[in-house]
C-alpha positions in Angstrom: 0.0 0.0 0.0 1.0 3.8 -0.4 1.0 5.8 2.8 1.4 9.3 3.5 2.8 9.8 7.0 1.7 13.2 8.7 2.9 14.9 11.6 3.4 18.1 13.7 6.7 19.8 13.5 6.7 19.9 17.4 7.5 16.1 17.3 10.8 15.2 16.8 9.6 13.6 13.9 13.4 12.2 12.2 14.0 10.8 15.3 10.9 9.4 16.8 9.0 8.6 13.6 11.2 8.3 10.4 13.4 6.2 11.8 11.4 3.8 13.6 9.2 3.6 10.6 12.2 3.0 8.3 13.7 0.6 10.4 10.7 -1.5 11.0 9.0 -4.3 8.5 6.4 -1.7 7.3 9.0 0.2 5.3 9.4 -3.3 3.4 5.8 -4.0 3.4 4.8 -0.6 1.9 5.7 2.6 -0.1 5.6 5.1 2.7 5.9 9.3 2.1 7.1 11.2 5.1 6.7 14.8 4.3 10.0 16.5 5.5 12.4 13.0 4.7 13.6 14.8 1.1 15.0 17.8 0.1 13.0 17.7 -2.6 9.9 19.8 -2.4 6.5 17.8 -3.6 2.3 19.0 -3.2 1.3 17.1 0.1 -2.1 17.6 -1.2 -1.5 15.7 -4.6 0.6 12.8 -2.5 -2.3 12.4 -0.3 -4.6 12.1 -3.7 -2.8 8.7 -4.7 -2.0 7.2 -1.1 -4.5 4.7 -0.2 -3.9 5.4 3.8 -3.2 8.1 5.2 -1.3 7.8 8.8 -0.8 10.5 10.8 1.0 11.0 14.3 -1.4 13.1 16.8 0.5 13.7 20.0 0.7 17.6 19.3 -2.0 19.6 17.6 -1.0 21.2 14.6 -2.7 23.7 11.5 -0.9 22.0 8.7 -1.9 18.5 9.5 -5.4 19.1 10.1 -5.5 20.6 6.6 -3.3 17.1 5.0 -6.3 15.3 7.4 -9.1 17.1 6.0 -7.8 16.8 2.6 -7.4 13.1 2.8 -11.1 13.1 4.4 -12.5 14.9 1.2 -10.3 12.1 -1.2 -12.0 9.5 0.6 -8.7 8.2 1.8 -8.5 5.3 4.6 -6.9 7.2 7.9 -5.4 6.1 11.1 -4.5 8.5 13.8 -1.5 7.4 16.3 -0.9 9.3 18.9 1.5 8.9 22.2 0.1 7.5 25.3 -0.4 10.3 28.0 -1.0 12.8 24.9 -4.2 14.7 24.5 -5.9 14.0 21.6 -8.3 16.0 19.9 -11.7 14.7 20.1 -13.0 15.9 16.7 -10.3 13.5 15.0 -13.1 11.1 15.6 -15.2 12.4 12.9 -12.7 11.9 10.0 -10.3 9.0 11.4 -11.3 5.3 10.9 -8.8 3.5 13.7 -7.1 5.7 16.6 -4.2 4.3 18.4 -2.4 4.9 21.4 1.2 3.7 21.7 3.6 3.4 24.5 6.9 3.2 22.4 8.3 2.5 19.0 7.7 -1.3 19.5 4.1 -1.0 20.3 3.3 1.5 17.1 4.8 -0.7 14.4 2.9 -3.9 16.5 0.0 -1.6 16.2 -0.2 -0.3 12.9 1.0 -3.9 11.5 -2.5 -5.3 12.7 -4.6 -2.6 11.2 -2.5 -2.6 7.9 -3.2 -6.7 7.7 -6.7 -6.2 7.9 -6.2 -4.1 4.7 -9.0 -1.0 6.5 
């Protein structure tokens, strides 16, 4: 599957997300876009058009990613919000995501998002 990966700039998104998701079987498993991974400059919005999931990591509210969300809302795209335990989510994600997940560490998210991405959402 193609996946688009959104996030907040707050995270420490190379660190905590690229790599993790890079390292893990997923990155084998799938053609996964992280937004801020290349130099080169691409339109998230046209990305998002041709992804059939997008993911995106919660943990810190953010303008930018609630537009990519509500973009891949209107395209009818599959989307799964993951967001760190002890984070507070925003309840209206409920409205446009179709799985939420809470993780404890970098282990549980790739468990977690493994399952949902087998049942092919």
């Amino acid at each position: 599957m193609k996946i688009y990966f959104g996030h907040s700039k707050k995270l420490n998104f190379k660190e905590e997300l690229y790599c993790t998701i890079r390292e893990s079987k997923l990155n084998s498993e799938h053609e996964i876009i992280f937004p801020h991974e290349s130099e080169n400059a691409f339109s998230t919005k046209d990305i998002i058009k041709t992804c059939d999931i997008m993911i995106a990591e919660v943990s810190f509210p953010s303008t930018g990613l609630g537009i990519e969300l509500g973009w891949a809302d209107s395209f009818g795209r599959s989307i799964i919000c993951v967001y760190q335990k002890g984070a507070k989510m925003s309840g209206s994600l409920k409205l446009v995501c179709n799985n939420i997940i809470e993780y404890k560490d970098d282990k549980d998210l790739i468990d977690e998002l493994d399952q949902i991405l087998n049942r092919k959402i």
